[in-house]
N, C-alpha and C positions, 0 to 999 in steps of 0.2 A: 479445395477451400477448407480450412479451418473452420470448425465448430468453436464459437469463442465467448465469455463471459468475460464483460469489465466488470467491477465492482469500484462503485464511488459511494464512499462515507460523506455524509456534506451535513455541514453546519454554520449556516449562518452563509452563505455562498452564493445567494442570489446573485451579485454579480459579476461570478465566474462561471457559471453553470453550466447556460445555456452556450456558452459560446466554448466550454469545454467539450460540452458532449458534439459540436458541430465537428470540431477540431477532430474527435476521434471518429467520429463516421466516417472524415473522411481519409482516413490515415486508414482506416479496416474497411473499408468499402468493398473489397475483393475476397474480403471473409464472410459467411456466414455466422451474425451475434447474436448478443445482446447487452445490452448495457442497463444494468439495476444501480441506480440511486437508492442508497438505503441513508433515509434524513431523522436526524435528533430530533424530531419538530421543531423547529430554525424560529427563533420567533421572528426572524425577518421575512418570513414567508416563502422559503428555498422551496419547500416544497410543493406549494401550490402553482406558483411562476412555475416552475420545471414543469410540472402535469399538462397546466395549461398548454403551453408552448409546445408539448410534443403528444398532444392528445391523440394525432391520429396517427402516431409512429408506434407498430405495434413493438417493436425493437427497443422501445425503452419500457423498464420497468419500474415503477415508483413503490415503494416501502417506505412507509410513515411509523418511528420508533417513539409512543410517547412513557414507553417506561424503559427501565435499565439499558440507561443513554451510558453513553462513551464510545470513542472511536475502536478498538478491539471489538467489542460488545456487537458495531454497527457490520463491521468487516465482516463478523460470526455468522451474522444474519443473513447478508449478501451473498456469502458463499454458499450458505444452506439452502438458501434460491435460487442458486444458476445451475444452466440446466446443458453449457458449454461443455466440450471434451476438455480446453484450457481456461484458464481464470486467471484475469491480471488485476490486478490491486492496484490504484494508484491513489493520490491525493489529490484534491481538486479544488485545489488554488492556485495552479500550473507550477508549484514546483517543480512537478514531474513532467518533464516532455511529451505529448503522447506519440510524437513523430518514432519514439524508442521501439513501441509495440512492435511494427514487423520485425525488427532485429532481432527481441523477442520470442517472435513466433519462429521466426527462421533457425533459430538455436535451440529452442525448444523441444525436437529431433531428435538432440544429444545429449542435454541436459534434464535432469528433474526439476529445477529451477534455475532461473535466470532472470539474476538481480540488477538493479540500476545503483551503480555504485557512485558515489561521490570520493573517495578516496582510492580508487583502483586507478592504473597507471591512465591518465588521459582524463581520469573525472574531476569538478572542481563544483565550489560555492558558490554564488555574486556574492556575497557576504564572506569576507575575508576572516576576522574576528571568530565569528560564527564556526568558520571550516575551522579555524585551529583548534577551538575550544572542541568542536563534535571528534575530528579526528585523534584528540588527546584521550576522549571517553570511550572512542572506540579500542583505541590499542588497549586499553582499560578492559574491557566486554571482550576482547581477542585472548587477554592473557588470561581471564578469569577461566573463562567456559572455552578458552581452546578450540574457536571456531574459525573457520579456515578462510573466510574473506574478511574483507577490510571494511566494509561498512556494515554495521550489525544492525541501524538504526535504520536505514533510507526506506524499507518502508513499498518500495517500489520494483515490485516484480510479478513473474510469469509461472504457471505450475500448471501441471498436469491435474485434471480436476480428481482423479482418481489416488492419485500421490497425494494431495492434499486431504482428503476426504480418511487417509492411513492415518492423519498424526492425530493426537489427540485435543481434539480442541478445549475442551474445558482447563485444559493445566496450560496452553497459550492463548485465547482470545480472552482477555480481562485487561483493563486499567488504557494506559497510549500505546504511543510509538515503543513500549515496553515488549507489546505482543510478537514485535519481528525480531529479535533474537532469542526469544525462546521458542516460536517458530523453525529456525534456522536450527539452534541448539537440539530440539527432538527432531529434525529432518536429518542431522548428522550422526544420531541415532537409530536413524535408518539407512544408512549409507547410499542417503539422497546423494548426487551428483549436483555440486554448485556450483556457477560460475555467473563471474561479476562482468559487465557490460560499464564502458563511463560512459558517466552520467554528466549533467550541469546541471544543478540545482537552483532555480531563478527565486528571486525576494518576490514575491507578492504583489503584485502595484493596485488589487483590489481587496475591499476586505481587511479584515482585522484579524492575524494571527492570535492562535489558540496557543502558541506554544510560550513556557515561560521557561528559557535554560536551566538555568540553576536550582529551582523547585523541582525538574522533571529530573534534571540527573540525581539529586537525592533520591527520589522515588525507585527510578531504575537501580541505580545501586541497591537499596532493600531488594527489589524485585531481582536481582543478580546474583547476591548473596544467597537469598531463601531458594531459588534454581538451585545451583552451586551447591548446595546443603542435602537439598532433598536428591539428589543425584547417586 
């Protein structure tokens, strides 16, 4: 059995939560976990619902962030508290599959990382629009920084807690979704072993998306460029 740490960033996710973290119990039921929720203080009350609801599971952990909020910032947190040999990262508005995790684990044996890719051969979007614009930013993020998968952005993957625990996190956990290719960028400066798993990426059906395109790939480009520079 696997020694294993999820990490979930959540904000605002009341009602995805509970019925996320069911999904993954029972997808790792045959692992030894633990799964930490590390919350923005959600002013929807993400955090309290969740406590409540899994008060007597000693396997969940709760972290309440009420300064220096952002998603990198909550990830940084979460992985500084798990106490797994592995640490999976996902999002928790079911983008992310969690049925993915054993495939995951099972590859994880040969890999330093093992990512959920949306544009590796077999992964796709439900949002059609969405995939072409993200897969145009990533050949973007591929050609800059010379990073050897296809999805630089997804955000969702598996790591050896002690490989991870090597990269340096103050120069990647800051700002979004910006954190996981420069992640990826300092892990291939370690001559991490990558490889990409497809993915599907589902639209949301609860909840209100944090993400805004166009505002973030502005950002990520600065965030690309200053990588790329300081390099």
């Amino acid at each position: 059995m696997t020694n294993l740490s999820i990490v979930l960033p959540t904000y605002n996710e009341k009602d995805n939560i509970i019925d996320l973290i069911n999904k993954i119990k029972n997808v790792i039921q045959d692992h030894s976990h633990e799964i930490i929720v590390v919350d923005d203080n959600s002013p929807d009350n993400t955090f309290e619902i969740c406590k409540k609801h899994f008060i007597d599971d000693e396997s969940i952990k709760m972290i309440l962030r009420k300064a220096n909020h952002g998603l990198a910032n909550s990830i940084r947190e979460g992985i500084e508290n798990a106490e797994g040999e592995y640490v999976v990262i996902m999002d928790t508005d079911f983008t992310h599959d969690p049925n993915l995790i054993k495939q995951m684990l099972n590859m994880s044996k040969k890999y330093n990382i093992i990512s959920g890719s949306r544009f590796c051969n077999g992964g796709s979007m439900e949002s059609t629009m969405h995939s072409i614009l993200s897969q145009i930013y990533n050949k973007m993020i591929k050609f800059v920084l010379k990073t050897k998968i296809e999805d630089n952005l997804g955000g969702f993957f598996c790591i050896e807690r002690k490989n991870l625990m090597q990269l340096p996190h103050e120069k990647i956990f800051y700002g979004y979704g910006d954190y996981y290719f420069r992640l990826l960028y300092f892990a291939n400066l370690k001559n991490f072993s990558i490889v990409e798993i497809p993915a599907r990426y589902s639209t949301r059906t609860r909840g209100k998306s944090k993400s805004k395109f166009f505002q973030m790939a502005y950002k990520y480009f600065i965030e690309m460029i200053k990588l790329k520079i300081s390099s």
